[in-house]
ZALOZA-307538 format. One record per residue (C-alpha): chain; x, y negated, z negated; residue number from 1. Coordinates in Angstrom, 1 decimal, always signed. Example, Ala and Ser with C-alpha at 12.3 -4.5 7.8 and 13.67 -1.06 7.14 Angstrom:
BEGIN
ATOM   mol       px       py       pz   seq
ATOM     A    +12.3     +4.5     -7.8     1
ATOM     A    +13.7     +1.1     -7.1     2
% end
This chain:
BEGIN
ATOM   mol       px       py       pz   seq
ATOM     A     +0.0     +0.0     +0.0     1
ATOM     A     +1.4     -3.4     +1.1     2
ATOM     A     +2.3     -5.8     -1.6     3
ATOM     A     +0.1     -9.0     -1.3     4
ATOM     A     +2.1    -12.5     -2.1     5
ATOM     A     +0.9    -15.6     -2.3     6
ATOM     A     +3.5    -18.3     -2.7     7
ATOM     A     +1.6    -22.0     -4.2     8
ATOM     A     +2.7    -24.7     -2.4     9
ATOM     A     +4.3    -25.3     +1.3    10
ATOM     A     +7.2    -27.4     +0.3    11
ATOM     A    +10.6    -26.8     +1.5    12
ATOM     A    +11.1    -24.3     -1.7    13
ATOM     A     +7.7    -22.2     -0.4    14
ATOM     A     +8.2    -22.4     +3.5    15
ATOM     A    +12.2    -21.2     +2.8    16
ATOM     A    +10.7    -18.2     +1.1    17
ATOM     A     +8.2    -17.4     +3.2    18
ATOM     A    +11.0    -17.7     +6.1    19
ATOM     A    +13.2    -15.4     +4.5    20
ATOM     A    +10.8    -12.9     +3.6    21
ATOM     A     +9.3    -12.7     +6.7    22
ATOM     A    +12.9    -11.8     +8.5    23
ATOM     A    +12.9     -9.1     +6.1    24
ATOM     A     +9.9     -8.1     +7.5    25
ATOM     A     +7.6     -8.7     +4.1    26
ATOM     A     +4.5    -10.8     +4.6    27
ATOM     A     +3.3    -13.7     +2.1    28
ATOM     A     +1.3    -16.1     +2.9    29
ATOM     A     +1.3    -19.9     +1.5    30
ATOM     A     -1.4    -21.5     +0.3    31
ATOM     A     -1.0    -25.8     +0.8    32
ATOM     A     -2.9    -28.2     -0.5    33
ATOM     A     -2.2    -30.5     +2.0    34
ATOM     A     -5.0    -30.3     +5.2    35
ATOM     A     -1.9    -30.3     +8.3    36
ATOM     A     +1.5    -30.4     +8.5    37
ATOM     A     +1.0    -34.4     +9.3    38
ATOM     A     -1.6    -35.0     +6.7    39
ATOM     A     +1.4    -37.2     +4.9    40
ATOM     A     +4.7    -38.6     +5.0    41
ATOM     A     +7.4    -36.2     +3.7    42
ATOM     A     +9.5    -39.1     +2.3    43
ATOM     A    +13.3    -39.9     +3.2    44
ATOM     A    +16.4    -37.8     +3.8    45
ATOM     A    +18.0    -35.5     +1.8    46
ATOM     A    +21.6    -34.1     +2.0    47
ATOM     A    +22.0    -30.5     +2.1    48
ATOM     A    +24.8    -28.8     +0.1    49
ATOM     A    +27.1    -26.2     +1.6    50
ATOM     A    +26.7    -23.6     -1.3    51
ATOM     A    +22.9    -24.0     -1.8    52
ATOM     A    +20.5    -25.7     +0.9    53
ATOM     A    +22.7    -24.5     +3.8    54
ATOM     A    +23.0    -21.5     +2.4    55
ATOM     A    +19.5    -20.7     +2.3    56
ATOM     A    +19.2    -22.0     +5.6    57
ATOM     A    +21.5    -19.6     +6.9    58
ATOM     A    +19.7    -16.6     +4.7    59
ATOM     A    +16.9    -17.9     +6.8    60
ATOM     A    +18.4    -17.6    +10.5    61
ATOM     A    +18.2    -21.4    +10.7    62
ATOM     A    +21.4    -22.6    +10.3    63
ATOM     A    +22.2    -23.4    +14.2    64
ATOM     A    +18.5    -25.6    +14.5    65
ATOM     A    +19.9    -27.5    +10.9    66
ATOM     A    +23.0    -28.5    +12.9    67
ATOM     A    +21.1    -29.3    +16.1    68
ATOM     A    +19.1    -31.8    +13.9    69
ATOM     A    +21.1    -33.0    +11.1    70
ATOM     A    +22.9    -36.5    +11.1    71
ATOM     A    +26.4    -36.1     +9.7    72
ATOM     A    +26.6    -39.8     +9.9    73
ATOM     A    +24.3    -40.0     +7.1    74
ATOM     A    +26.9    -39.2     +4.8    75
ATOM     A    +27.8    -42.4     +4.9    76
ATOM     A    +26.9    -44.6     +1.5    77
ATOM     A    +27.9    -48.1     +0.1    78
ATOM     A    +27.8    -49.0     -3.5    79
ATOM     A    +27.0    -52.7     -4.0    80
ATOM     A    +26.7    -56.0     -6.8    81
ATOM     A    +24.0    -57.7     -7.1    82
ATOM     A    +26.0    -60.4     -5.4    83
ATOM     A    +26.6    -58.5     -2.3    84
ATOM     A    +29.9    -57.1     -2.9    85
ATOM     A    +31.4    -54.3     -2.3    86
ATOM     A    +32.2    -52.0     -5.0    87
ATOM     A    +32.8    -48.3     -3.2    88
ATOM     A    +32.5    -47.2     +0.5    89
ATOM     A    +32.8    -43.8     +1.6    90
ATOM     A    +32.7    -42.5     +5.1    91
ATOM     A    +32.3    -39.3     +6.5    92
ATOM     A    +34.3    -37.8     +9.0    93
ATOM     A    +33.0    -38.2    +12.4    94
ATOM     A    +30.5    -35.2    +13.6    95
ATOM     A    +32.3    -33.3    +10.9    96
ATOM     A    +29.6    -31.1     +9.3    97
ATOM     A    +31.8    -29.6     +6.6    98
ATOM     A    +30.5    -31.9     +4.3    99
ATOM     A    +26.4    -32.3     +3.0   100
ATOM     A    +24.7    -33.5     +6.6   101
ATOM     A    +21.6    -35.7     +6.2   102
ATOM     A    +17.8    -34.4     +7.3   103
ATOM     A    +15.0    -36.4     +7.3   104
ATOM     A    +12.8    -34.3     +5.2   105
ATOM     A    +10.4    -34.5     +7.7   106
ATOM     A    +12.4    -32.9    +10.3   107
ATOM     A    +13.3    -30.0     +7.7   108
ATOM     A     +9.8    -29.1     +6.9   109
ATOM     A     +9.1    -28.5    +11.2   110
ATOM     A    +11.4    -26.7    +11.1   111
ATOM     A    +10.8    -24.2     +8.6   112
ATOM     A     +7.1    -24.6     +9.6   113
ATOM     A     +8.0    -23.5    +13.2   114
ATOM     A     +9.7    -20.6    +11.9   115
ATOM     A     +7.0    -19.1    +11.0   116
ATOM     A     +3.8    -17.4    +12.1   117
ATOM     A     +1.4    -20.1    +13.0   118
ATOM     A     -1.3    -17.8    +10.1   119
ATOM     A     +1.7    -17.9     +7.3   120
ATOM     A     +0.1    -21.3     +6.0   121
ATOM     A     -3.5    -21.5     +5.0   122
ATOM     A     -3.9    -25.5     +5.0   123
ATOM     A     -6.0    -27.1     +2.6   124
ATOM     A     -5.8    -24.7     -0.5   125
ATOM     A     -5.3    -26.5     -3.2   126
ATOM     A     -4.3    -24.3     -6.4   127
ATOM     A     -7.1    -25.0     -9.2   128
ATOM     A     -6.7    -21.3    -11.0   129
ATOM     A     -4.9    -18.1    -11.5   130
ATOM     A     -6.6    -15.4    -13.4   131
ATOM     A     -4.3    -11.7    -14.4   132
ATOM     A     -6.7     -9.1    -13.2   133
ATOM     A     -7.1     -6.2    -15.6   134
ATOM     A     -6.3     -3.6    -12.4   135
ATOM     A     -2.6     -5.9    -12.4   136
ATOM     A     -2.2     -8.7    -10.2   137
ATOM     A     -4.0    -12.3    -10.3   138
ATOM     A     -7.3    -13.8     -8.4   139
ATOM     A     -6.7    -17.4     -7.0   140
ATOM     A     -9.0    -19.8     -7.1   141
ATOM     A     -9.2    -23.0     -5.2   142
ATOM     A    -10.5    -26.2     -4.9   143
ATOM     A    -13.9    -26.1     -3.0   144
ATOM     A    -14.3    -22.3     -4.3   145
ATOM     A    -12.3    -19.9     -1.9   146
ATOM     A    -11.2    -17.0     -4.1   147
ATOM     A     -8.6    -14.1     -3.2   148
ATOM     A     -6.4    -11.9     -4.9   149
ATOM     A     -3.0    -11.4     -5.0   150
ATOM     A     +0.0     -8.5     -6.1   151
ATOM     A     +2.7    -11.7     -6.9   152
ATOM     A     +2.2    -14.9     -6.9   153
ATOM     A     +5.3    -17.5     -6.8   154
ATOM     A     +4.6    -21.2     -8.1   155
ATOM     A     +6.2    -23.5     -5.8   156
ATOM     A     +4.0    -26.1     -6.1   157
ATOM     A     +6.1    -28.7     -7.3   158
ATOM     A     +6.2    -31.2    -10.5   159
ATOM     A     +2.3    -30.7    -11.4   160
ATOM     A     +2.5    -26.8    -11.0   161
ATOM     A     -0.9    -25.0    -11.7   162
ATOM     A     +1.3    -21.6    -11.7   163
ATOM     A     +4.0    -23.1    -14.6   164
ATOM     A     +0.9    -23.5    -17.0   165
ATOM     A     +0.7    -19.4    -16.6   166
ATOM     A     +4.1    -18.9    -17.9   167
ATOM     A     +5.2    -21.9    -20.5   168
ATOM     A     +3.3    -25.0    -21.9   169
ATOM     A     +6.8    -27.1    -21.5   170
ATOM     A     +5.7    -30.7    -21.8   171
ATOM     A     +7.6    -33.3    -18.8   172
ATOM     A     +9.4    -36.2    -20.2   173
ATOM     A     +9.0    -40.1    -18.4   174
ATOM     A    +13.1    -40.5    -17.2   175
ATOM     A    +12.3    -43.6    -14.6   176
ATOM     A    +10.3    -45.3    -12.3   177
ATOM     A    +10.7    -45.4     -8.8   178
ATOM     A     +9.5    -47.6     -6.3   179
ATOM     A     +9.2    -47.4     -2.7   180
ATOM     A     +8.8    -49.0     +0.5   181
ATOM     A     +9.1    -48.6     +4.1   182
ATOM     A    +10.8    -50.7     +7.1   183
ATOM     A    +10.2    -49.3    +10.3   184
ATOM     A    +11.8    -49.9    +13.8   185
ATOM     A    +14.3    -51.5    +12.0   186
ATOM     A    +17.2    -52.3    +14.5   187
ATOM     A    +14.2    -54.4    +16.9   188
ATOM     A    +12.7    -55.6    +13.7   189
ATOM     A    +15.0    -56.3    +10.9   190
ATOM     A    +18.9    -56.2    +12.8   191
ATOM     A    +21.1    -57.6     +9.9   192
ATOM     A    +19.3    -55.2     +7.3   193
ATOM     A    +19.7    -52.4    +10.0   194
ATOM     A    +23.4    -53.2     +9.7   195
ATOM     A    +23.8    -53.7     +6.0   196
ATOM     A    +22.0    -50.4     +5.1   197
ATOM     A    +24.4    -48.6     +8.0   198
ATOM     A    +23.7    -44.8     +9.1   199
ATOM     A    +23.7    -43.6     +5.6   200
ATOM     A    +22.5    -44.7     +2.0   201
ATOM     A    +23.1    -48.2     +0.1   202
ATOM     A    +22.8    -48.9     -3.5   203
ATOM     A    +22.9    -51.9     -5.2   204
ATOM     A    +23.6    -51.5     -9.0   205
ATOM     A    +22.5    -54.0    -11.0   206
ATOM     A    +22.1    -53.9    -15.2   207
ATOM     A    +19.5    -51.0    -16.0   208
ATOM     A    +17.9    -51.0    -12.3   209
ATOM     A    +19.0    -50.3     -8.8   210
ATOM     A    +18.1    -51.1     -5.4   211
ATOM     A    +18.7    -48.4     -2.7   212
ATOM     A    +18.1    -48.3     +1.0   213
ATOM     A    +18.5    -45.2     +3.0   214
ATOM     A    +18.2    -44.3     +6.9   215
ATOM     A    +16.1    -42.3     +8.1   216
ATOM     A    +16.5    -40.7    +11.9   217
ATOM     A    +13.3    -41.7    +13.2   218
ATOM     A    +15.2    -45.3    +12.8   219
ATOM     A    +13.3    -46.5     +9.6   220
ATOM     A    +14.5    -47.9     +6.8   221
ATOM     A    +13.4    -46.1     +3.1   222
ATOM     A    +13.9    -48.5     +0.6   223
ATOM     A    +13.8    -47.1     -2.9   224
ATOM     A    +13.7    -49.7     -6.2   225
ATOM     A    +14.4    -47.1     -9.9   226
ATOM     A    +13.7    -48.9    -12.7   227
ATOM     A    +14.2    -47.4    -16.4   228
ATOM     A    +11.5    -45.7    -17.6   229
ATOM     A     +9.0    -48.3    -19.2   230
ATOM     A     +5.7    -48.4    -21.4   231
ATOM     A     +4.6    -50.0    -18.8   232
ATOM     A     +1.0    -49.9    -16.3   233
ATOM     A     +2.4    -48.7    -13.3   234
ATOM     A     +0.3    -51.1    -11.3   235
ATOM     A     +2.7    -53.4    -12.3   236
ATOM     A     +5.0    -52.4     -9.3   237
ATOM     A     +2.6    -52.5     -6.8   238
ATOM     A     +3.1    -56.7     -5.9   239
ATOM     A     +6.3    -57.3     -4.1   240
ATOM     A     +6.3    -60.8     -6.1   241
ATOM     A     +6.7    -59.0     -9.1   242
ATOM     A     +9.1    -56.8     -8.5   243
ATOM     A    +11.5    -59.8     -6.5   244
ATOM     A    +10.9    -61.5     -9.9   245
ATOM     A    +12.7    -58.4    -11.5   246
ATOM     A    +15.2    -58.9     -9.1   247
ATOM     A    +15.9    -63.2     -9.5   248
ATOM     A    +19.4    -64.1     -9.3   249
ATOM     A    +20.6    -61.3     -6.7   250
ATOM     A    +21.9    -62.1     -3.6   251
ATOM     A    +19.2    -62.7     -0.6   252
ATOM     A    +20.6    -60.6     +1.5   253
ATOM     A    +19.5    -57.2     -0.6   254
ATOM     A    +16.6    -59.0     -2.3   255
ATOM     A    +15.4    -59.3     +1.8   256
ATOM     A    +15.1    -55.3     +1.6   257
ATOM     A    +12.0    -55.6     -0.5   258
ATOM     A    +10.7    -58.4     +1.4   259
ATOM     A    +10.8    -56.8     +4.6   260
ATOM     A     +8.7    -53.6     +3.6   261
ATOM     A     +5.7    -52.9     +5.9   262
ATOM     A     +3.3    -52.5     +3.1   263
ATOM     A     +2.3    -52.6     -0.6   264
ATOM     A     +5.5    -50.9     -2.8   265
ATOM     A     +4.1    -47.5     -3.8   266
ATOM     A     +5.2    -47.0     -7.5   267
ATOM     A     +5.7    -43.4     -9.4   268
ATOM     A     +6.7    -41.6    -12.5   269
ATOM     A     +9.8    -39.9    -12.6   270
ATOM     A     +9.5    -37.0    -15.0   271
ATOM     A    +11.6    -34.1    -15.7   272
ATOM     A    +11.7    -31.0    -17.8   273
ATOM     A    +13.6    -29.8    -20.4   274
ATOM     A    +17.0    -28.8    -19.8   275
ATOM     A    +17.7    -24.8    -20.2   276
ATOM     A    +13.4    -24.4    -20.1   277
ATOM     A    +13.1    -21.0    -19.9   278
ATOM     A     +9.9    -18.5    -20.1   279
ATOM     A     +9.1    -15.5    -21.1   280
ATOM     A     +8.9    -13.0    -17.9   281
ATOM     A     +5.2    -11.9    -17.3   282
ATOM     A     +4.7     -9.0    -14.3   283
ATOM     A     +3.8    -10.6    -10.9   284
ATOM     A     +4.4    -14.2    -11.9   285
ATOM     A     +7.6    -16.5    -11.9   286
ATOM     A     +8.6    -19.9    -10.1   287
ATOM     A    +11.0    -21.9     -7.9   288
ATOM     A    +11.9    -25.2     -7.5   289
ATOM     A    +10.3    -28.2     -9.5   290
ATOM     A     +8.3    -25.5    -10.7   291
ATOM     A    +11.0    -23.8    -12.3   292
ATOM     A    +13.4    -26.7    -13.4   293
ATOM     A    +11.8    -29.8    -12.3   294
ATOM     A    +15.3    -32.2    -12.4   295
ATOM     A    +16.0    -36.0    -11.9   296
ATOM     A    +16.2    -36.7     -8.4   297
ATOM     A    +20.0    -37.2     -8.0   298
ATOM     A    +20.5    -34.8     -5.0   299
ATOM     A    +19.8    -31.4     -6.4   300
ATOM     A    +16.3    -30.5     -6.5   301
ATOM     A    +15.6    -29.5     -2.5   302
ATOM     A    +19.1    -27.4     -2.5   303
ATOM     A    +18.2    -25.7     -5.6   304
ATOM     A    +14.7    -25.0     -4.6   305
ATOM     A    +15.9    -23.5     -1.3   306
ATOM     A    +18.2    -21.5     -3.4   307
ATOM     A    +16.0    -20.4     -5.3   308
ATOM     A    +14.2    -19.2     -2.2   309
ATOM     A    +16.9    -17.2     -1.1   310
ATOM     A    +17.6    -15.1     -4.3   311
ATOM     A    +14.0    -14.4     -5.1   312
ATOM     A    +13.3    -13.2     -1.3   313
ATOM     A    +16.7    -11.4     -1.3   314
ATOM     A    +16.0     -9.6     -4.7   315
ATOM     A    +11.7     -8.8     -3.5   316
ATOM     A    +13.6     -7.4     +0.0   317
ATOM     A    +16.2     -5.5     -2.1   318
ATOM     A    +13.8     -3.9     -4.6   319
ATOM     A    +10.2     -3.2     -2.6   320
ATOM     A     +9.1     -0.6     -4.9   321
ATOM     A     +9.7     -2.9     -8.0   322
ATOM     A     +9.3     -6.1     -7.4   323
ATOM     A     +8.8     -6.8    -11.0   324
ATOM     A    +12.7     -5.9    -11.5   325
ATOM     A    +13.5     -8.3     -8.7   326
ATOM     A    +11.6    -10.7    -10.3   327
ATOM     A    +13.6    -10.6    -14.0   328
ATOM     A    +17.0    -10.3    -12.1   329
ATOM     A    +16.0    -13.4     -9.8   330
ATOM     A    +14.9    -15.7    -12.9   331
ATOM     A    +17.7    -14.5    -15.0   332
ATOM     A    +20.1    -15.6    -12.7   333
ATOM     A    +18.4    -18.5    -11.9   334
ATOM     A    +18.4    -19.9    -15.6   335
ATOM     A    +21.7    -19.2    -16.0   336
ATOM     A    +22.6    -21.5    -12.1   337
ATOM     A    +20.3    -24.2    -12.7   338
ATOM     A    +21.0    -25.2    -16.7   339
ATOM     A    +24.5    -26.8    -15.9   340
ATOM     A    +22.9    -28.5    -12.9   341
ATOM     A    +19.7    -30.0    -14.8   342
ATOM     A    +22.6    -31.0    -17.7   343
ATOM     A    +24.5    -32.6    -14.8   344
ATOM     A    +21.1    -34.3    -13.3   345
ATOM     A    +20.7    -35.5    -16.1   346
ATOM     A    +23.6    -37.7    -17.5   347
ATOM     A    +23.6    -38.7    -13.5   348
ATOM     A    +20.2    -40.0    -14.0   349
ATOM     A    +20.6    -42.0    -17.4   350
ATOM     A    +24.4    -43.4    -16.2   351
ATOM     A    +22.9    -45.1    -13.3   352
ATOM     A    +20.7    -46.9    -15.0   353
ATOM     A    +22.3    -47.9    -17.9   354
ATOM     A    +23.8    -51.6    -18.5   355
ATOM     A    +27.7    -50.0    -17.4   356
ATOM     A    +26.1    -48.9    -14.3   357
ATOM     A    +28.2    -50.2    -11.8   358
ATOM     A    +31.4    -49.2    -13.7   359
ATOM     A    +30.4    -45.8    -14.5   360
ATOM     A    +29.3    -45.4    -11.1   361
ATOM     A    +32.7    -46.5     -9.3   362
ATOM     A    +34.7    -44.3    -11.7   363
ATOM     A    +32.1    -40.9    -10.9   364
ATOM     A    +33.0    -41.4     -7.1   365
ATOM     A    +36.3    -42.4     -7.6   366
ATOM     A    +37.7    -40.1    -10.5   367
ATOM     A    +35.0    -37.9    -11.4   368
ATOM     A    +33.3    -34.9    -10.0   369
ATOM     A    +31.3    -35.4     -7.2   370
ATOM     A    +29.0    -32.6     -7.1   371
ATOM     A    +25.9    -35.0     -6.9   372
ATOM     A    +25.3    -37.8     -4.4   373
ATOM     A    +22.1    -39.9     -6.5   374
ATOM     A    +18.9    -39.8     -4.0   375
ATOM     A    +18.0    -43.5     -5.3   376
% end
C-alpha cells in the first residue's frame, strides 16, 4: 500500500521536497494556500549557499536551471553611513559562481514549480486542521471544508504553522520590524538610485535601524527599512512621512530610496523562535523550514529550509518501509545542524541593530566569520 504524504505549504522548503521525492519516484502532494503560482509577489532575492540551498538544488536535479538563472553579480553589496559614505564594498568575481549566486525568489519558486507534475500542488488549500486518526495517520481539514487523509504529513507552512501547534506549543518572540517598498523599472525611472543600489545589496547603517536596497533581476529595486523591535501599532510604518521623519538628518541621497517607492511601505513583525526548540517525535508528523526553526532573516532561513528538504526526502527514499525511523534520524540531525545557525542568526540580528552597528558590522566582514550575508 502506497504511503500517502501531504506536505503544508508550497514554499521553496515544500516544492524542494516534493522535487526530490518525486525523482525518487515517491509521490506527495502539497497542499498551498495560495490560489496560483501568481496570486502574490514572492519578495526579493536571496543568496544561495554552496553547502545547503545549492546543495539541495543539486539533490533535486536542478542545479544546471539555478546556474542558467542565477545572477552572480548579485553578490555584490555596499555598506554605507547615514552620510553617504562608504564603509565596506565587496565585489564578486566576475561570472564566478563559486560563491552564493543571487535568485529572485520569484524565479526560484518557477522553477521548482515546473519541476513538478502540474497535479503535485492542490492551490487554494489552506491548512485550518490536522486530526491523528485512531487507524494511524492524520485527516486534514481546510478552509472552505475539503477534508482528506494522510500517512505523513510535513509542516512546511512557514512562521504561522498549523502543523507546529501538533508537535510543540513554543511561543515566537518580536526580534524587529521590517519595512518594505518597491521601485520598479528603475534604470528608466530612478537612474542615480539604480546606480547607488548597484547589481547587488546596499545597506545603510544607521544607530539601532537600517536602510537596505537590494536588486532584483526583473530590474526592480526592493527597498527594505528594519527597525528594532517596538511596542509600537504597526500602522505606524505604513506613511512614508513617518518613516522619513525616523530617518531626518541622513543624507538625501539614501533617504530618496523611501521616497521613490511605488506604493504605501508594507510594514511586518519579525519573529523568531527559540533557539535549540526542539519536540518530542510523534509518528507521521515532523517539520522543515520556519516550521521547524523559524530564524531572523539574516541569510539562512531559505538554504536551511531546502536543506531540510533534502535530508527528510533522502531519509523517507532510504527507509520506505519505516518512514517513522527516517523521520527521528531526519529531525535528530536537523536539531543538531540548525541550533548553531539559529545562535548565529541571532547575534547577527541583534548586532545590526544595535547603536555600534556600523562598527560591528565593518569588523564581521572584515575580520570575522562570514558565514551569513544579512537579507536586510
Amino acid at each position: 500500500m502506497r504511503t500517502r504524504i501531504a506536505i503544508a505549504g508550497g514554499g521553496l522548503g515544500g516544492l524542494t521536497l516534493a522535487r526530490i521525492l518525486h525523482r525518487h519516484g515517491i509521490d506527495a502532494v502539497v497542499y498551498e494556500r495560495e490560489a496560483s503560482r501568481s496570486a502574490r509577489s514572492q519578495g526579493g532575492s536571496l543568496d544561495l549557499h554552496p553547502e545547503s540551498g545549492q546543495q539541495a538544488l543539486a539533490e533535486a536535479g536542478l542545479a544546471g536551471r539555478f546556474r542558467s538563472e542565477a545572477r552572480p553579480e548579485g553578490e555584490e553589496h555596499r555598506i554605507l553611513d547615514p552620510a553617504g559614505r562608504t564603509l565596506v564594498h565587496h565585489k564578486p568575481q566576475p561570472g564566478s559562481f563559486s560563491g552564493r549566486p543571487e535568485i529572485d525568489r520569484s524565479v526560484l519558486r518557477d522553477l521548482l514549480l515546473d519541476s513538478l507534475p502540474g497535479d503535485t500542488v492542490a492551490w487554494q488549500h489552506r491548512l485550518v486542521a490536522a486530526t491523528p486518526r485512531p487507524d494511524g495517520g492524520l485527516g486534514l481539514r481546510f478552509d472552505g471544508g475539503h477534508r482528506t487523509d494522510c500517512d505523513i504529513l510535513i509542516g512546511a507552512d512557514g512562521t504561522r504553522s498549523i502543523v507546529r501547534s501538533l508537535l510543540t506549543d513554543v511561543t515566537l518572540s518580536h526580534v524587529a520590524t521590517l519595512v518594505e517598498l518597491n521601485i520598479s523599472d528603475a534604470d528608466r525611472r530612478h537612474p542615480d538610485l539604480a546606480e547607488l543600489v548597484g547589481p547587488g545589496n546596499l545597506w545603510c547603517i544607521g544607530v539601532n535601524q537600517i536602510l537596505a536596497a537590494q536588486r532584483l533581476g526583473d530590474g526592480s529595486i526592493r527597498v527594505g527599512i528594519s527597525l528594532r523591535a517596538e511596542n509600537r501599532d504597526i500602522d505606524t510604518y505604513r506613511s512614508k512621512r513617518a518613516l522619513l521623519d525616523m530617518f531626518d538628518g541622513w543624507d538625501a541621497s539614501l533617504t530618496a530610496l523611501i521616497e521613490a517607492g511605488d506604493s504605501p511601505p508594507t510594514p511586518r513583525r519579525i519573529e523568531a523562535m527559540p533557539t535549540g526548540t526542539r519536540w518530542v517525535h510523534q509518528p507521521g508528523i515532523t517539520l522543515i523550514g520556519d516550521a521547524a526553526h523559524l530564524m531572523p532573516p539574516v541569510g539562512e532561513g531559505a538554504n536551511q529550509a531546502m536543506l531540510d528538504a533534502a535530508e527528510l526526502a533522502v531519509e523517507l527514499a532510504t527507509s520506505p518501509a519505516d518512514p517513522d525511523a527516517a523521520i527521528r534520524r531526519y529531525e535528530e540531525a536537523m536539531f543538531t545542524r540548525t541550533h548553531p545557525i539559529a545562535e548565529m542568526s541571532a547575534r547577527v540580528q541583534a548586532m545590526m541593530l544595535s547603536p555600534t552597528a556600523a562598527d560591528d558590522i565593518i569588523r564581521f566582514f572584515t575580520t570575522g566569520p562570514t558565514e551569513a550575508v544579512p537579507a536586510v
